[in-house]
N, C-alpha and C positions, 0 to 999 in steps of 0.2 A: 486527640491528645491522650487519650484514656488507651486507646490501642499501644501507643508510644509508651507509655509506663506500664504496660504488661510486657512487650516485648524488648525494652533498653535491659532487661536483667537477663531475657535468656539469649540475647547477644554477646552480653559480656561472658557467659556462663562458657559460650563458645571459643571466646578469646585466651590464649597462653602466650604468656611473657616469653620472648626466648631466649635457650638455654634450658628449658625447665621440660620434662619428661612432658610425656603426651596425654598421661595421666597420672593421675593420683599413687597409682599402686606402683606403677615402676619405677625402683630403685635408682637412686643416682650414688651411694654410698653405702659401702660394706667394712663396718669394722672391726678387724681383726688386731690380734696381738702380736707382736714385737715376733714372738718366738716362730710364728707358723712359716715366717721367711726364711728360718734356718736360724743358727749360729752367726753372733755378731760378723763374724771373720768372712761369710759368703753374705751380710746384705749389708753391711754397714756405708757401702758406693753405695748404696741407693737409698736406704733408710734410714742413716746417721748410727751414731755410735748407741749401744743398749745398756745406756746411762741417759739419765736427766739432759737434756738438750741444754740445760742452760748451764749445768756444768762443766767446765771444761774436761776434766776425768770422772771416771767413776767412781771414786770412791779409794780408800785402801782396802776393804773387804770383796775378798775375791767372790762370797756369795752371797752380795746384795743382789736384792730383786727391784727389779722397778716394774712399775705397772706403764706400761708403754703401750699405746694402742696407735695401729697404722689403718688411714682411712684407704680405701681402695674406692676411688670416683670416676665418674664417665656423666657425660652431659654436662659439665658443671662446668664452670671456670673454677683456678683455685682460688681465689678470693675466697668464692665464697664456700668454700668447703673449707678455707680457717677462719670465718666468719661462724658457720655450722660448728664446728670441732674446735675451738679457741685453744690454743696452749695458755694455761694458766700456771705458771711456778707457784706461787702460794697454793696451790691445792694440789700441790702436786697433780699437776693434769698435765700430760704430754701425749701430742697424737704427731704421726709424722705422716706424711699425705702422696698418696702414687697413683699416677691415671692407670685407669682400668690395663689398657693397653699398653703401658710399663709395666706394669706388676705380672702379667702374661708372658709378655716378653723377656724378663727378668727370673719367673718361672718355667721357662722354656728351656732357655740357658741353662739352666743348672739340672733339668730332666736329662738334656743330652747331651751330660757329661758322663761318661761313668763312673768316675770316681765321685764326682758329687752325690749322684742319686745312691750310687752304696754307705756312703758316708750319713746322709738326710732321711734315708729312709722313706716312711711314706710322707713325713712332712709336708713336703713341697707339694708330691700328686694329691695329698687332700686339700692341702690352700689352694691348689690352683681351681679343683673341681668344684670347691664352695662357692670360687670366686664366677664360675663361669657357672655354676646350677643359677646363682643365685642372681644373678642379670642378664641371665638367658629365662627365667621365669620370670623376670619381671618385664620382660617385653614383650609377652604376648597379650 
């Protein structure tokens, strides 16, 4: 029995729910700002509009800001990465949510365009390379 109760803790110790990284340190969630995907006009198909999600317009002042943040996830269902990142309208909190592998995909697109990438500048290639430093270091 006493052998049993030292080892039932480093079994479970061994056990991961799945869904959930392989350890501790590897990243399932990167988040960025509104802005790093460009100009509302090249992400708003995929990120929504860069206003308040819960407003239907933005506003009449052409240079309100909003603090917007886009989570970039991989491993995760979305659940629970708007379980993790809740939009909250009272605190003004808005996060808007893109699998790793869209957000890639979606920065791809607009790298091999050339009028985009003249247009974005380096934008796009530093969110993209954040996006892929940064969960490419987390899986080793």
């Amino acid at each position: 029995m006493r052998l049993l109760l030292i080892l039932a803790p480093l079994l479970l110790l061994g056990c991961k729910p799945s869904g959930l990284p392989a350890s501790p340190s590897q990243i399932t969630y990167l988040v960025l700002d509104y802005d790093d995907f460009g100009p509302q006009v090249a992400s708003f198909e995929h990120i929504g509009y860069g206003w308040w999600q819960w407003n239907s317009t933005g506003g009449g002042k052409p240079d309100s800001e909003y603090e917007i943040h886009v989570v970039v996830y991989r491993g995760v269902p979305l659940e629970k990465v708007q379980a993790d990142y809740p939009v909250i309208p009272e605190k003004n909190q808005d996060y808007r949510y893109f699998a790793y592998e869209d957000a890639l995909h979606f920065l791809d697109g607009l790298l091999s365009d050339p009028e985009s990438r003249q247009l974005l500048g380096n934008t796009i290639s530093e969110t993209k390379e954040k996006i892929v430093t940064s969960f490419r270091a987390s899986s080793h």
